[in-house]
Kinemage of the C-alpha trace (Angstrom):
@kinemage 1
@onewidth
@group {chain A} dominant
@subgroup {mainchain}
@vectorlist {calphas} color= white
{ca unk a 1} P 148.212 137.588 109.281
{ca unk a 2} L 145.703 140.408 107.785
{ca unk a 3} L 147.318 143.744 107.795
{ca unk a 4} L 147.076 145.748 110.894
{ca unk a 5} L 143.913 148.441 110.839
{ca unk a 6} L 143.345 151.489 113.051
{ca unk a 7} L 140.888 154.386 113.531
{ca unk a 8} L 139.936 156.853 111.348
{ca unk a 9} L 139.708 159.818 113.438
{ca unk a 10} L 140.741 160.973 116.901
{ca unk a 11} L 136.285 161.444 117.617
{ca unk a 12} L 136.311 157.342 116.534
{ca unk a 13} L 139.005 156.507 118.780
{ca unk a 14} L 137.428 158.232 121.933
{ca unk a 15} L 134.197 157.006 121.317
{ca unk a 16} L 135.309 153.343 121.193
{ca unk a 17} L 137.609 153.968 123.856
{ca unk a 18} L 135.358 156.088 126.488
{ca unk a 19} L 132.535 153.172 124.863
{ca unk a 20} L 134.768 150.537 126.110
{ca unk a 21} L 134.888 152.013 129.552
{ca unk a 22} L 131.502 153.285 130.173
{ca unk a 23} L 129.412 150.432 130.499
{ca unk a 24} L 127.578 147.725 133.185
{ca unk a 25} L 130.240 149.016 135.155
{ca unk a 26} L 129.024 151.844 135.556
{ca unk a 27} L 125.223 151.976 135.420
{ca unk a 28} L 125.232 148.268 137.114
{ca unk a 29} L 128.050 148.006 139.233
{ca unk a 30} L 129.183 151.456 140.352
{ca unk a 31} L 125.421 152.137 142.162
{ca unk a 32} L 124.969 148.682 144.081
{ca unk a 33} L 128.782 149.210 144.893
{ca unk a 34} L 128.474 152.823 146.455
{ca unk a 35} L 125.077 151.788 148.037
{ca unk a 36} L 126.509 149.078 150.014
{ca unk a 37} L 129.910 151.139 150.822
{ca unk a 38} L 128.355 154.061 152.947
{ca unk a 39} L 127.752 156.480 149.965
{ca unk a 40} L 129.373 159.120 150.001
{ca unk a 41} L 132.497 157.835 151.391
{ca unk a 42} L 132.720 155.192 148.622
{ca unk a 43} L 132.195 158.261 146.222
{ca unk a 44} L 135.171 160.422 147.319
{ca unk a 45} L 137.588 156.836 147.457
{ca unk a 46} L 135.745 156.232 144.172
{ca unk a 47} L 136.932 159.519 142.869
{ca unk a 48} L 140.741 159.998 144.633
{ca unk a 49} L 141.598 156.229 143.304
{ca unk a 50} L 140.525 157.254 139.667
{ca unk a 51} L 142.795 160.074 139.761
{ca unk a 52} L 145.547 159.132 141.412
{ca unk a 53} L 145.585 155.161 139.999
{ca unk a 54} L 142.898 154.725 136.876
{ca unk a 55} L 144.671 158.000 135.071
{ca unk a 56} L 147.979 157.004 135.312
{ca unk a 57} L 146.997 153.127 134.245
{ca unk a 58} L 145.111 154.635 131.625
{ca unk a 59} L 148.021 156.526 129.907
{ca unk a 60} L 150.409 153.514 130.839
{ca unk a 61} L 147.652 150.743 128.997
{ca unk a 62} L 146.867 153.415 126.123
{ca unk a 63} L 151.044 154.305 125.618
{ca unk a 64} L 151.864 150.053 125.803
{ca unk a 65} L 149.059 149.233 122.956
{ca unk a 66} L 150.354 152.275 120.593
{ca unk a 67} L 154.316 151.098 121.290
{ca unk a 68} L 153.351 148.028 120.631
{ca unk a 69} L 151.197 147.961 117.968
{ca unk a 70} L 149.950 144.178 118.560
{ca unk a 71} L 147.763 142.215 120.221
{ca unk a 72} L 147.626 142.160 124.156
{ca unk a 73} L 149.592 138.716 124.562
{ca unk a 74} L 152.543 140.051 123.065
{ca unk a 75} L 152.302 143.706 123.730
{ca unk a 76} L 154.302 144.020 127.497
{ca unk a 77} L 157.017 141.322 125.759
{ca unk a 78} L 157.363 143.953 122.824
{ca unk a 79} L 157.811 147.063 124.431
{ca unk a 80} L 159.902 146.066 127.355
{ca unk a 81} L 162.174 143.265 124.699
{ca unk a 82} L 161.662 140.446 127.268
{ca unk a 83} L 158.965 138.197 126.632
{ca unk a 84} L 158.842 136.962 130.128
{ca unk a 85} L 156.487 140.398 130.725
{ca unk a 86} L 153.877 138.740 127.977
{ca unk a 87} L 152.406 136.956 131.298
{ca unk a 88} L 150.464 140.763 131.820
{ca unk a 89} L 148.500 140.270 128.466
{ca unk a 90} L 147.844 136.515 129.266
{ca unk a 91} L 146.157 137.679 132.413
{ca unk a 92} L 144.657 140.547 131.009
{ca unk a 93} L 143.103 138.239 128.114
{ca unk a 94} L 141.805 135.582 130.333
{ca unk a 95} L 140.614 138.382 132.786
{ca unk a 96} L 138.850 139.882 129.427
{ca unk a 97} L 137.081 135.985 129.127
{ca unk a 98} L 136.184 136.204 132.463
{ca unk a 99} L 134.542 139.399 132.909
{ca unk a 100} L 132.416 138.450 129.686
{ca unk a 101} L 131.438 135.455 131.405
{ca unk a 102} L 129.189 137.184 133.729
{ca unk a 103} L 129.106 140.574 131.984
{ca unk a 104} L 126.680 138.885 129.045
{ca unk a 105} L 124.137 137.606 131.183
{ca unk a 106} L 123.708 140.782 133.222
{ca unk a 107} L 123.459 141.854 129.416
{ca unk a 108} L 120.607 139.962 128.657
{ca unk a 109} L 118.924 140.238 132.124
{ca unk a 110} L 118.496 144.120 130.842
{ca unk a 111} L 117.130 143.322 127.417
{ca unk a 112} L 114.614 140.579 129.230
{ca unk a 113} L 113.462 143.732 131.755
{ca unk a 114} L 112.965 145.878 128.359
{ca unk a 115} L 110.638 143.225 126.994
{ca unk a 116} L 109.031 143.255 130.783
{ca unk a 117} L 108.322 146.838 130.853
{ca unk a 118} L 105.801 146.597 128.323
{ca unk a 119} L 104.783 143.339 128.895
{ca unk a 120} L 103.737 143.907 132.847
{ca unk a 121} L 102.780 147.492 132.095
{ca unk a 122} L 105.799 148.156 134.367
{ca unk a 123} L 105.739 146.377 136.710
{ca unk a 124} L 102.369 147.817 137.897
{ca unk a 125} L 100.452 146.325 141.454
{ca unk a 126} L 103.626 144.448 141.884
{ca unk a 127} L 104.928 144.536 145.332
{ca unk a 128} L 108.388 144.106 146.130
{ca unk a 129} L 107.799 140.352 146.853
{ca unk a 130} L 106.542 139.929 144.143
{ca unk a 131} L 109.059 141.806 141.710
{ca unk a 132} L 111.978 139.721 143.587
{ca unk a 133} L 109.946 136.052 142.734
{ca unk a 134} L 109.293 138.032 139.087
{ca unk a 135} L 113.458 138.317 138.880
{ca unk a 136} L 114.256 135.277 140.932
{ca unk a 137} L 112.097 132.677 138.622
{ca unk a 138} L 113.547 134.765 135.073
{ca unk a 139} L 117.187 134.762 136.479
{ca unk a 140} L 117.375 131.397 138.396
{ca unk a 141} L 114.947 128.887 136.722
{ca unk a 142} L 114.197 129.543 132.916
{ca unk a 143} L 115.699 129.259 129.913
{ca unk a 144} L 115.591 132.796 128.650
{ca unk a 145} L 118.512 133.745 130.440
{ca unk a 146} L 120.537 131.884 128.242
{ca unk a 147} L 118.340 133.121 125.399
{ca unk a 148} L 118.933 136.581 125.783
{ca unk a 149} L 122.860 136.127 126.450
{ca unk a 150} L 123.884 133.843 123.334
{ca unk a 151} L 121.553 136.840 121.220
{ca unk a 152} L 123.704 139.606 122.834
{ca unk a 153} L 126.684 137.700 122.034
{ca unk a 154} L 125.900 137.200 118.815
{ca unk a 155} L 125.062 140.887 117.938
{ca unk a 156} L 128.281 141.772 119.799
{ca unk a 157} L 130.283 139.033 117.179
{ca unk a 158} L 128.772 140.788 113.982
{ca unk a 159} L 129.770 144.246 115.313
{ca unk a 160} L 133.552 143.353 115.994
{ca unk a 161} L 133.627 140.822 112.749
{ca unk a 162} L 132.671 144.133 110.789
{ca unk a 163} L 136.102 145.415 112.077
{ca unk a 164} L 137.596 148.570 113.467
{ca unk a 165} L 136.549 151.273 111.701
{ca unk a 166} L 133.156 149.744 109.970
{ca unk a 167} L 132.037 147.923 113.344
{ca unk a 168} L 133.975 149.087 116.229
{ca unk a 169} L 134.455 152.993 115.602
{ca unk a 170} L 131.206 153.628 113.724
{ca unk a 171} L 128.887 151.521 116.234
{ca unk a 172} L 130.306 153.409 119.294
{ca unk a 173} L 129.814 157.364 117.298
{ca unk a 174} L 126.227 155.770 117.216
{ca unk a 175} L 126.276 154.604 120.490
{ca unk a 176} L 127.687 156.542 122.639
{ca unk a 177} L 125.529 159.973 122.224
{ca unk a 178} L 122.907 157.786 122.739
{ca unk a 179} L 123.827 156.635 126.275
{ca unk a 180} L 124.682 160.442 127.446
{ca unk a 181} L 121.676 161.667 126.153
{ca unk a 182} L 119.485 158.880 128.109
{ca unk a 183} L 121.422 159.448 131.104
{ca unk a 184} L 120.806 162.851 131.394
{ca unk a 185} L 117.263 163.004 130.482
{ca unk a 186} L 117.420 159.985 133.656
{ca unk a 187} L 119.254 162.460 135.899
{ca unk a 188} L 116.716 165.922 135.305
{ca unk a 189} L 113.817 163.536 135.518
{ca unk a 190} L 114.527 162.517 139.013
{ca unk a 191} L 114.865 166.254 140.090
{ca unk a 192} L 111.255 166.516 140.047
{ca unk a 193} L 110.301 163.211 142.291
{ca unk a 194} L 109.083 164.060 145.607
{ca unk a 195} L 111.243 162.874 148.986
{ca unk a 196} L 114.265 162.684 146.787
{ca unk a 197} L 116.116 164.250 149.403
{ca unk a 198} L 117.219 161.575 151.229
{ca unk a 199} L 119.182 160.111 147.970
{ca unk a 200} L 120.729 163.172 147.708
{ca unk a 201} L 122.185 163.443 151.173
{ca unk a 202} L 123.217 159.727 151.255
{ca unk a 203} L 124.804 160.146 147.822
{ca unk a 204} L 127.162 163.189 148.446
{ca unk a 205} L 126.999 162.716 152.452
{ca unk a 206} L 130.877 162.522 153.235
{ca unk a 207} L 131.349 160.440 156.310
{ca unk a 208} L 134.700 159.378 156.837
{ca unk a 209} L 134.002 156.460 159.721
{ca unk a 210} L 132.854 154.647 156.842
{ca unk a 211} L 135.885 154.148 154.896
{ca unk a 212} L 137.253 150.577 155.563
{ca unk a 213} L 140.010 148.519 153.980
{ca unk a 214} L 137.362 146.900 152.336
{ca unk a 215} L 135.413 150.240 150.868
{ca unk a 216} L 138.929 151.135 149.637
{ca unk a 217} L 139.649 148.030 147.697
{ca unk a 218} L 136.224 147.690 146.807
{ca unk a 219} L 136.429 151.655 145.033
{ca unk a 220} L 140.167 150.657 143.664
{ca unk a 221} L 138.434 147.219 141.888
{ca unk a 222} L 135.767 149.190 140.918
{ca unk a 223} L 137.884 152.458 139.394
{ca unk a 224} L 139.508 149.564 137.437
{ca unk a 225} L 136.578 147.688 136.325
{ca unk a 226} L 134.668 151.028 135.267
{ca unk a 227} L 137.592 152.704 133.490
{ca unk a 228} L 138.340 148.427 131.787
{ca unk a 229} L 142.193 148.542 132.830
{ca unk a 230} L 144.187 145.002 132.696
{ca unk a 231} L 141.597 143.748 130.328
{ca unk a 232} L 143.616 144.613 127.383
{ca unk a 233} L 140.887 146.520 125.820
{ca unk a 234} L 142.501 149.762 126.263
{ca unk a 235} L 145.553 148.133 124.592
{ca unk a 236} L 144.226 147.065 122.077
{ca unk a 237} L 142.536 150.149 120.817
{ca unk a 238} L 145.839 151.818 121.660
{ca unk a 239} L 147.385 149.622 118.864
{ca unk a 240} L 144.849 151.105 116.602
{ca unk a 241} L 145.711 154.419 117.604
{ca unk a 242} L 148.347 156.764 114.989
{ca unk a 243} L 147.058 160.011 116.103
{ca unk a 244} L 146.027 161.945 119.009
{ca unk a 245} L 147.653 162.979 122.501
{ca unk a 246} L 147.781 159.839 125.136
{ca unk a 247} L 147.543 162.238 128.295
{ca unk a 248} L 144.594 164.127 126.881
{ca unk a 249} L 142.939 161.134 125.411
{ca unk a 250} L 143.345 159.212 128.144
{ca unk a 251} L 141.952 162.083 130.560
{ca unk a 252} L 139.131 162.736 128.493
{ca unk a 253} L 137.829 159.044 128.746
{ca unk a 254} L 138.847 159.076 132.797
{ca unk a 255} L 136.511 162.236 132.917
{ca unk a 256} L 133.700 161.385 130.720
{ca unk a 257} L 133.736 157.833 132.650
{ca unk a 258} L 133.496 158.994 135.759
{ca unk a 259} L 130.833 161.628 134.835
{ca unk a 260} L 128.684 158.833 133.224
{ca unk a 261} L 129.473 157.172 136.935
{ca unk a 262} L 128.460 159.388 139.194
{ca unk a 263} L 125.061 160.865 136.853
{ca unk a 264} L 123.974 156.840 137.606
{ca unk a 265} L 124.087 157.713 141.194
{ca unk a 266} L 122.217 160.750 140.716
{ca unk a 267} L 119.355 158.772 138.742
{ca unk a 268} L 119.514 155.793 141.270
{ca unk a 269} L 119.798 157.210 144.821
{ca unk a 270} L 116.977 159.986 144.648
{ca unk a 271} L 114.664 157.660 143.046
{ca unk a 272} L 115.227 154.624 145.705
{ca unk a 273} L 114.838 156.734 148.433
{ca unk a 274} L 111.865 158.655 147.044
{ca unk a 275} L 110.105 155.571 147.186
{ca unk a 276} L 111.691 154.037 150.399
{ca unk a 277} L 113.495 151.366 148.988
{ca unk a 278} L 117.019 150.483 150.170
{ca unk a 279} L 120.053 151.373 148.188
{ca unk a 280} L 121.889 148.442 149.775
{ca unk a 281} L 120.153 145.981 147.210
{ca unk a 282} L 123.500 144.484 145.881
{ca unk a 283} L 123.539 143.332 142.294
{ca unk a 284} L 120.006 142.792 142.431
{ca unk a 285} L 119.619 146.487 142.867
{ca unk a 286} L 119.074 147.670 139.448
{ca unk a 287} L 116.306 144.466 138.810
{ca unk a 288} L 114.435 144.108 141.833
{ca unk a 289} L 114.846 147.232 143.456
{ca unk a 290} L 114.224 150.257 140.718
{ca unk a 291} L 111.210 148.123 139.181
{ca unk a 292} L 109.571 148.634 142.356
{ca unk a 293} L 110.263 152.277 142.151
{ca unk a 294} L 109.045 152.283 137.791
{ca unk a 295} L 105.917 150.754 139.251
{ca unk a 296} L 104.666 154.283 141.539
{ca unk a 297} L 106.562 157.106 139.365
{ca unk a 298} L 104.458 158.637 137.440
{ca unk a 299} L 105.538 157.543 133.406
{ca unk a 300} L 107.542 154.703 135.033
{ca unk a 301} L 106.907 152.700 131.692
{ca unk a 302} L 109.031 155.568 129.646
{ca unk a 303} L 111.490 155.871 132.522
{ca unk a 304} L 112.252 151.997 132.555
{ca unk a 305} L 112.527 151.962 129.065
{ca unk a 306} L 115.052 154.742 129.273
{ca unk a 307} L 117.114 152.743 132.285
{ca unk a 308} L 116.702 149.534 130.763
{ca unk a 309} L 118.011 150.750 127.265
{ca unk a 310} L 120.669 152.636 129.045
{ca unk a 311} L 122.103 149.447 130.545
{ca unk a 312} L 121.756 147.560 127.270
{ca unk a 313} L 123.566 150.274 125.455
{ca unk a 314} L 126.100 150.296 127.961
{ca unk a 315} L 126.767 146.957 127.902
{ca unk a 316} L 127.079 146.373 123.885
{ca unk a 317} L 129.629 149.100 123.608
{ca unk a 318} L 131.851 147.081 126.613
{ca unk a 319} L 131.084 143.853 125.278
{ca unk a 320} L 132.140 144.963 121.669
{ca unk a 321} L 136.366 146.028 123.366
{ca unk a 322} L 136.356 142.861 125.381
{ca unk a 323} L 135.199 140.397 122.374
{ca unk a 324} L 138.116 142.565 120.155
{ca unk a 325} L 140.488 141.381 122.806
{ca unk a 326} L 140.304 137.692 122.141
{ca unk a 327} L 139.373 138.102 118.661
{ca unk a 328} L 142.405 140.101 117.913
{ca unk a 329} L 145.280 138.555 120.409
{ca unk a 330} L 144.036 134.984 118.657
{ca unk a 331} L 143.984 136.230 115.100
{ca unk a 332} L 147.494 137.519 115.675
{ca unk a 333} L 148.754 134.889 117.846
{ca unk a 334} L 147.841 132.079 116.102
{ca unk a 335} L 148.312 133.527 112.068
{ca unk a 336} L 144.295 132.930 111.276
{ca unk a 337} L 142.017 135.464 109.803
{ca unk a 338} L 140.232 137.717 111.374
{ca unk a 339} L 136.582 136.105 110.613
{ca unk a 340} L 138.046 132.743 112.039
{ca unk a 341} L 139.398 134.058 115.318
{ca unk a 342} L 135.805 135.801 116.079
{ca unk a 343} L 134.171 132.719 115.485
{ca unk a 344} L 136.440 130.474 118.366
{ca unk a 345} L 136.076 133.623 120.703
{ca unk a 346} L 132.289 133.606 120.781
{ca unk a 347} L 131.937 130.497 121.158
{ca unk a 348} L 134.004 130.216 124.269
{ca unk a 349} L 132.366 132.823 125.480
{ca unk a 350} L 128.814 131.529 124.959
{ca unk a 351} L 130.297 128.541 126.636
{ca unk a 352} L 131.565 130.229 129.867
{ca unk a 353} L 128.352 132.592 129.978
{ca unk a 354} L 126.312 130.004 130.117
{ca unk a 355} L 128.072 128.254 132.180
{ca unk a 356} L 128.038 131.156 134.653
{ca unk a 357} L 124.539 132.011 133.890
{ca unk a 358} L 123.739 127.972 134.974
{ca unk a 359} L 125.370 128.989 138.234
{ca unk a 360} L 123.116 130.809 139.546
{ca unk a 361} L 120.368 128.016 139.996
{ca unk a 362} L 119.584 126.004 142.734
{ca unk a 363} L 122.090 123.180 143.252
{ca unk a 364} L 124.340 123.690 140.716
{ca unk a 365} L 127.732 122.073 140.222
{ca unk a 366} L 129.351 125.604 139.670
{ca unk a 367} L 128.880 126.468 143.259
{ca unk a 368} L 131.775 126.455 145.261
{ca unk a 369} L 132.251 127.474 148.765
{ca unk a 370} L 128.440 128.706 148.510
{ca unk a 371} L 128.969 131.586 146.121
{ca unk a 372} L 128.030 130.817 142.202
{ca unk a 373} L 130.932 130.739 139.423
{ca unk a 374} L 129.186 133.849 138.315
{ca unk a 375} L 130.011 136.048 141.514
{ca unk a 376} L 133.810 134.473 141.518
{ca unk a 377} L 134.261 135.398 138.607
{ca unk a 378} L 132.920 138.808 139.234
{ca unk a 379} L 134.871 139.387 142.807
{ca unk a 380} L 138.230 137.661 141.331
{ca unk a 381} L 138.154 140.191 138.669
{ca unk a 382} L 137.199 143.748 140.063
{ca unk a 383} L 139.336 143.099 143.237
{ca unk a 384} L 142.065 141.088 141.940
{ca unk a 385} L 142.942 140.542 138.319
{ca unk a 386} L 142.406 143.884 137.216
{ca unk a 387} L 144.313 145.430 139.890
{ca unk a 388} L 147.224 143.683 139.948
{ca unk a 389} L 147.011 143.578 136.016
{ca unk a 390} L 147.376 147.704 136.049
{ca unk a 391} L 149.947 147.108 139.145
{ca unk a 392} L 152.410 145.226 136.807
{ca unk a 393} L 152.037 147.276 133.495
{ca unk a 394} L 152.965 150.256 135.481
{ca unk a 395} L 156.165 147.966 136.557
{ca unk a 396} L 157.049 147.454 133.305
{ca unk a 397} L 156.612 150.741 131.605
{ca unk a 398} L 158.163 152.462 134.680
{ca unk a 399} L 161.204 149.776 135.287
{ca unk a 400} L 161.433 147.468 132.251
{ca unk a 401} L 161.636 150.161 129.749
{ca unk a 402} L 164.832 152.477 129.495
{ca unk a 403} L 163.907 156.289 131.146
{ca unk a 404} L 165.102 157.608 127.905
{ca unk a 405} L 163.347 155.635 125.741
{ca unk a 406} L 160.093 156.227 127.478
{ca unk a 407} L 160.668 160.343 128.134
{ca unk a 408} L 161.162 159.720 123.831
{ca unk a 409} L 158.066 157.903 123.235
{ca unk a 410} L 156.076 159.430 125.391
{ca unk a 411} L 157.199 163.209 123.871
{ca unk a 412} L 156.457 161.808 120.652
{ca unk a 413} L 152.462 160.721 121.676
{ca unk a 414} L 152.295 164.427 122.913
{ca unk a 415} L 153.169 164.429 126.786
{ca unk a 416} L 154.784 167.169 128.282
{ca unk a 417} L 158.359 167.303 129.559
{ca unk a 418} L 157.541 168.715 133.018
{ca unk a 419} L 154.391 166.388 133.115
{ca unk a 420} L 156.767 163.601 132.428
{ca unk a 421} L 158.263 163.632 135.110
{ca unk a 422} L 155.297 163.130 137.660
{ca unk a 423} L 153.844 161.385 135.084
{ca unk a 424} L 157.207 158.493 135.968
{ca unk a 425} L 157.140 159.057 139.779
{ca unk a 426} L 153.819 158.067 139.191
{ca unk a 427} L 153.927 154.763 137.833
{ca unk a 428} L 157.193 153.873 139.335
{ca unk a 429} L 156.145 154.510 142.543
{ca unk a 430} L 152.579 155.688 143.609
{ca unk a 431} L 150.294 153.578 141.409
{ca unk a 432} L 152.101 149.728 141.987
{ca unk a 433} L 152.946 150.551 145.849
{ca unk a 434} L 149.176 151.928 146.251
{ca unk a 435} L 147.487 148.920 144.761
{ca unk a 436} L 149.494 146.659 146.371
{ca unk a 437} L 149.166 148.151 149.914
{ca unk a 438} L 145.672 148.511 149.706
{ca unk a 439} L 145.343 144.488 148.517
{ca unk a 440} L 147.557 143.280 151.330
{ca unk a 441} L 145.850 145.498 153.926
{ca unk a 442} L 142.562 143.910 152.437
{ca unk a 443} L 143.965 140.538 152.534
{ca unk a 444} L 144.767 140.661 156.347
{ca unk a 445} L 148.652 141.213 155.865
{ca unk a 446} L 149.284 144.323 156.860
């Protein structure tokens, strides 16, 4: 087994970290999400479950992967010395496979709509009709889906082969202050766009009939999903992690998440509603939807080649942390080199993309129960395996391990005695009984 890397600076480890987490999930997901969950009242859920639950998981997941100092399959089984905990980083790995499944062909649906904002002039005399056959025939019934997915892939494998510090770290310092930058020049721009109002109200419009069971799982799945806890990523740069402070690390990715979170709301909701178009669009929201609105802004070709790059940005630097996973849990696992282990991850994961991008068309065989592989995949991960996979690392951190040995490691990766001790209540208590409530009250139990 090649010797062990890490990061060369505490800047590196943030960026790859805060890179890891800011992604589709939060320029894809996190809109279509609060637009179908009332808003404002998704936004405040959105917001309490990141504090209360994503921060917590966040130092837990950051403090196993630096204990550990291995891959995410053995990580839980090292720290806690029983190796019956190990099933965590099997779920978290094959929850990793899963969300790239689907995650790479939203990928390459956003470098397809770069190459379609110069080729229709975006989108111009396109109704919305005709923008929703324009993404239906692209997504559902040609063969540049698959294109564009095996080539994000691809450039995703040559970034992680380079390794951590000459692919990982210094592809998300490039990255990263690329993505914040775009943002906000998104977020100013759509200051100035008349009868943005509306998007503004609905947006920060508190309304607390709205909150549901299901808005509150939906904002716990998608706290998780955005912030990429029980994926193992977060682990696994932990691992690579021999400086820095876990609780301030691990706040100033929760922060800078979130921020990058809720600035996509304040590009997406003014500008649907400035040009009366729904923010209840779904997935589709971000394809269908926001062309239509490129097509009357004025400079709606520079603006969708901001959004569009923006998502594809987004996506690379979350794509890179969940490749790592399975490249580095099988090059440790299984004793083979590092260049080996990439190789057998990308191609099971051009495998199950495609297999999830073939889904999506008419009368497939990956259909089941009338939703496509690619949206079970999607649903059994946000609300499900990512949840529970925070749920039972906070289990056994907070039970498994000794209360001395933790207060002692912990100390030593710079956590404060007094903050110790909420920081333990915490994820004893709060964060496993919360998720779990909040599942079986979504499940009809309760």
């Amino acid at each position: 087994m090649e010797k062990r890397t890490s990061f060369s600076s505490k800047f590196g480890m943030l960026a790859a970290a805060v890179g890891s987490a800011v992604g589709l999930g939060n320029i894809w997901k996190f809109p279509y999400e609060a637009g179908a969950n009332g808003g404002g009242a998704f936004l405040v859920v959105y917001l309490i479950c990141v504090l209360v639950l994503g921060f917590p998981a966040l130092i837990t997941e950051l403090s196993i992967g630096r204990m550990a100092k291995t891959n995410s399959l053995d990580a839980c089984g090292k720290v806690s010395g029983r190796k019956g905990w190990n099933f965590i980083g099997y779920m978290g790995v094959f929850s990793a496979f899963m969300v790239m499944c689907f995650y790479f062909v939203v990928a390459g649906w956003s470098l397809e709509y770069i190459c379609q904002t110069f080729a229709s002039s975006t989108f111009r005399d396109m109704d919305a009709s005709s923008l929703e056959t324009l993404f239906n025939t692209f997504a559902y019934s040609s063969r540049r889906p698959y294109l564009w997915l095996i080539l994000f892939i691809i450039a995703t494998a040559i970034i992680v082969q380079l390794g951590v510090q000459k692919g990982i770290e210094k592809g998300s310092k490039i990255l990263m202050p690329m993505l914040f930058l775009i943002i906000v020049i998104l977020a100013i721009y759509v200051i100035f766009l008349p009868n943005n109002t509306e998007g503004y109200q609905f947006y920060l419009n508190f309304d607390i009939s709205k909150i549901t069971p299901s808005v509150i799982l939906s904002a716990l799945g998608q706290s998780f999903f955005s912030l990429s806890l029980g994926l193992g990523t977060i682990l696994i740069y932990g691992s690579y992690m021999n400086q820095g402070n876990v609780v301030g690390t691990s706040l100033q990715i929760a922060l800078l998440d979130t921020l990058i979170a809720v600035f996509a709301g304040f590009v997406i909701f003014p500008a649907v509603f400035a040009y009366g178009i729904a923010p209840t669009e779904g997935p589709s929201l971000a394809f269908i939807a926001l062309p239509a609105v490129f097509a009357q802004m004025p400079g709606g070709t520079f603006v969708s080649l901001m959004f569009f790059s923006l998502l594809t940005i987004g996506a690379l630097t979350s794509t890179i942390s969940l490749l790592e996973v399975l490249t580095a849990s099988f090059a440790d696992k299984f004793h083979i080199s590092r260049q080996r282990s990439n190789i057998i991850a990308t191609m099971l994961v051009i495998i199950g993309s495609c297999l999830c991008c073939y889904s999506l068309t008419d009368g497939s065989l990956f259909n089941f129960c009338g939703k496509p592989l690619f949206s079970w995949f999607e649903d059994i991960t946000s609300d499900y395996l990512l949840p529970l996979g925070g749920m039972f690392m906070a289990i056994m951190l907070g039970w498994a391990v000794s209360k001395e040995k933790l207060r002692t490691a912990m100390t030593d990766f710079g956590m404060k005695p007094w903050f110790f001790s909420i920081y333990l209540v915490l994820v004893r208590f709060v964060t496993p009984t919360a998720i779990l409530l909040i599942m079986l009250r979504q499940s009809g139990i309760l």
